[in-house]
C-alpha positions in Angstrom: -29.1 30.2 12.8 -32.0 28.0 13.3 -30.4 25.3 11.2 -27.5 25.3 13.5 -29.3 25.2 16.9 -32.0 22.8 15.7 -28.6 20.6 14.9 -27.1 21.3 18.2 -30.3 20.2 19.9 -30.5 17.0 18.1 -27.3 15.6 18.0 -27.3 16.9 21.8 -30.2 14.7 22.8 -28.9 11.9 21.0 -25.3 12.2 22.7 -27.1 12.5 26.1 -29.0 9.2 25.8 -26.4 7.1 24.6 -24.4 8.8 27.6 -27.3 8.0 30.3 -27.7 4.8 28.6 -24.4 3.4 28.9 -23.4 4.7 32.2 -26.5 3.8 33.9 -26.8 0.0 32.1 -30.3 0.8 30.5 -32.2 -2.0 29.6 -32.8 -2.5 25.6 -30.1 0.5 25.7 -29.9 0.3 21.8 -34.1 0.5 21.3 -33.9 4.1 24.0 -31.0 5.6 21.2 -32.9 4.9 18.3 -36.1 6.4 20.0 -34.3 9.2 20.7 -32.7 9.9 17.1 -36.1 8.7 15.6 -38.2 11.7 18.0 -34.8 14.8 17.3 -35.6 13.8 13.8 -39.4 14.3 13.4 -38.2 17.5 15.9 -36.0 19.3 13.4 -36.4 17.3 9.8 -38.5 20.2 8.3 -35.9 23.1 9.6 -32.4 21.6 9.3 -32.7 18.1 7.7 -32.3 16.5 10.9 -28.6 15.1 10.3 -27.1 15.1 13.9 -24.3 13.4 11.9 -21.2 14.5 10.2 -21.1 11.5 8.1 -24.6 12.2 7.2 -24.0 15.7 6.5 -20.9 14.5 4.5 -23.2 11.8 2.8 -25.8 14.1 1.5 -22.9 16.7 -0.3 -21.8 14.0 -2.4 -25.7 12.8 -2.8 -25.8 16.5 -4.3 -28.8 17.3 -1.7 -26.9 19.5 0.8 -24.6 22.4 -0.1 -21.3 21.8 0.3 -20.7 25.6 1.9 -22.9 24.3 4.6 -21.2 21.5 5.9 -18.5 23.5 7.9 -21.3 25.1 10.1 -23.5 21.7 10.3 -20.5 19.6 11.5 -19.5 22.4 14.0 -22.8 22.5 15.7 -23.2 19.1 15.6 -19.7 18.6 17.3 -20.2 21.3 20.1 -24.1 19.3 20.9 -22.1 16.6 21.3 -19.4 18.0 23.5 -22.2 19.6 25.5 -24.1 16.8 25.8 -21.0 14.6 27.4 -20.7 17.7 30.0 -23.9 17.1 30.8 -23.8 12.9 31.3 -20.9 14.1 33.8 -22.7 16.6 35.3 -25.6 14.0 35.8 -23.5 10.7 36.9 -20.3 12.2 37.8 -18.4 9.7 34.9 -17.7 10.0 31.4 -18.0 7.8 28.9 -16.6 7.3 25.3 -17.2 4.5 22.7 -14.6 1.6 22.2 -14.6 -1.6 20.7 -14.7 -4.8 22.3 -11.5 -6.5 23.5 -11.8 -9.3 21.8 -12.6 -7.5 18.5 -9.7 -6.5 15.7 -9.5 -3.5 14.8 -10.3 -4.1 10.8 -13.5 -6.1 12.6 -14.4 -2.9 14.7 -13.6 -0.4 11.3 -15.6 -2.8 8.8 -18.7 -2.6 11.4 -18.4 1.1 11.7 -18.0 1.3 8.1 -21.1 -0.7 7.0 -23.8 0.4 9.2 -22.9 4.1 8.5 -23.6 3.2 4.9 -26.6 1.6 5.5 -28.2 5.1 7.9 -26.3 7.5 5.0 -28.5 5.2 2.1 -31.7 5.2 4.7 -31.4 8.7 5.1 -31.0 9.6 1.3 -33.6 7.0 0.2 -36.6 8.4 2.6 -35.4 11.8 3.1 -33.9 13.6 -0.1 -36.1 11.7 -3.0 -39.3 12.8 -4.7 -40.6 9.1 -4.8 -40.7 9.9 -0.8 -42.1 13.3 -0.3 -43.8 14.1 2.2 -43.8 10.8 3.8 -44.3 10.2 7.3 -41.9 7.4 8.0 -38.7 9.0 7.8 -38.5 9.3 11.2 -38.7 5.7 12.3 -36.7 4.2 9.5 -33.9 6.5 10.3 -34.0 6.0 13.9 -34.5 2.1 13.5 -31.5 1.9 11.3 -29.5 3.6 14.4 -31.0 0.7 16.6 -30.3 -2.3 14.3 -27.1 -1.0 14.2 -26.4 -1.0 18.1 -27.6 -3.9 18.5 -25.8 -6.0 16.3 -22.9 -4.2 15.4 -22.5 -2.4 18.4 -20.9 -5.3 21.3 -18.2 -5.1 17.9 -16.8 -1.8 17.0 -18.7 0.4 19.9 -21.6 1.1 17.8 -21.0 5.3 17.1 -21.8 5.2 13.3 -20.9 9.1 13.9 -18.0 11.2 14.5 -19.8 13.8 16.5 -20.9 10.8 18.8 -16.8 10.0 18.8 -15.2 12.6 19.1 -17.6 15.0 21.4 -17.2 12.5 24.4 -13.9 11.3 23.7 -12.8 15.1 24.5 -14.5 15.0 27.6 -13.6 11.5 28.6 -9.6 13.1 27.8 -10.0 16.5 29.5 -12.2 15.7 32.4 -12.0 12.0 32.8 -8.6 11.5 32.0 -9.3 8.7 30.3 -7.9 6.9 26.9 -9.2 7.7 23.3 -7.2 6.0 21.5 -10.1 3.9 19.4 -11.7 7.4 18.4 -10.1 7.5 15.1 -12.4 4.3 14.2 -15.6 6.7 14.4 -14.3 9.1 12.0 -13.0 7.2 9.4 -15.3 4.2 9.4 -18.5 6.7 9.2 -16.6 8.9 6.6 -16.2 6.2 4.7 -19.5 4.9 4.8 -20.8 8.0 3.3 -18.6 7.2 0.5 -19.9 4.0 -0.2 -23.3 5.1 0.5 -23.8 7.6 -2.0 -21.9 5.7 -4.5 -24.9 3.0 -4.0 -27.4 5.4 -4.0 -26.3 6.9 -7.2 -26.3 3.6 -8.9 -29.9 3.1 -7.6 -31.6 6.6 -9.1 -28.8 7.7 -11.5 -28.9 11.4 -11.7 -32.2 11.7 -10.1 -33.0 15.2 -8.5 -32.9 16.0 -4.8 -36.3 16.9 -2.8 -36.8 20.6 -2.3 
């Protein structure tokens, strides 16, 4: 159960600064979410793994360093942090919010972008956190949360920047159910970051071959 609540709490945080950040214009708004992932991980690394992330829970199955029989009760927790963390943006500015691509962006532009960066935080995350070369470092952290960052600010004025179905799906089914608004861009942040881990563990296989998971 500590697992699941130290996943909860994470992916909550993160959900509820992107949130904040949005609604409320915060300056350097990308820098605050990748601060925020980069503190939840250093927070819950060393009890759950600190995915916050279906596509990184997905990622780390076909890595081979995550069970498999797990990844039902990781996604779920992750998915109701991030529902409870959209009731609570509402609760704190009255609005809800959900991600969407730009309007001048295509849709295989706003995919490819979700697509990409969610390979490049599923390879981060499987190169500095689930390698014996990297034991017991203490950047994991930062690079993981930094990757999050580059990824919002670059890619994020394209597809919406979610690089995570928890953080498309939780407050799209708020922005429905209590904001009445439109989510119809949400499947783009399930299938681009599913995708991603795809890709990313096919690179990182190619990069260590069958080399064994950390303990």
């Amino acid at each position: 159960m500590n697992r699941y609540l130290t996943e909860f709490t994470g992916t909550f945080f993160l959900v509820f600064t992107i949130g904040c950040s949005v609604l409320v214009g915060t300056p350097m708004a990308p820098l605050a979410i990748g601060a925020s992932l980069m503190v939840m991980v250093y927070m819950g690394g060393h009890v759950s793994g600190a995915h916050y992330n279906p596509a990184v829970s997905l990622g780390l199955v076909l890595r081979g360093s995550f069970a498999a029989s797990e990844l039902g009760a990781y996604v779920t927790a992750q998915l109701l942090g991030a529902i409870a963390a959209s009731l609570a943006v509402w609760a704190v500015t009255g609005r809800t919010f959900v991600p969407a691509p730009a309007a001048t962006s295509s849709v295989l532009a706003a995919l490819l972008v979700e697509i990409l960066y969610t390979t490049a935080l599923a390879l981060v995350v499987m190169n500095v956190a689930t390698t014996p070369a990297t034991a017991g470092n203490s950047f994991y952290g930062l690079a993981i949360g930094f990757t999050v960052a580059a990824g919002a600010f670059a890619g994020g004025p394209i597809s919406g920047g979610a690089y995570n179905p928890a953080v498309g799906l939780g407050p799209a089914l708020i922005h429905a159910l209590v904001g009445r608004g439109s989510i119809a861009h949400v499947w783009l942040y399930i299938v681009g970051p599913c995708i991603g881990s795809f890709v990313a563990a096919a690179i990182f296989k190619v990069q260590h071959g069958t080399a064994p998971a950390k303990a």
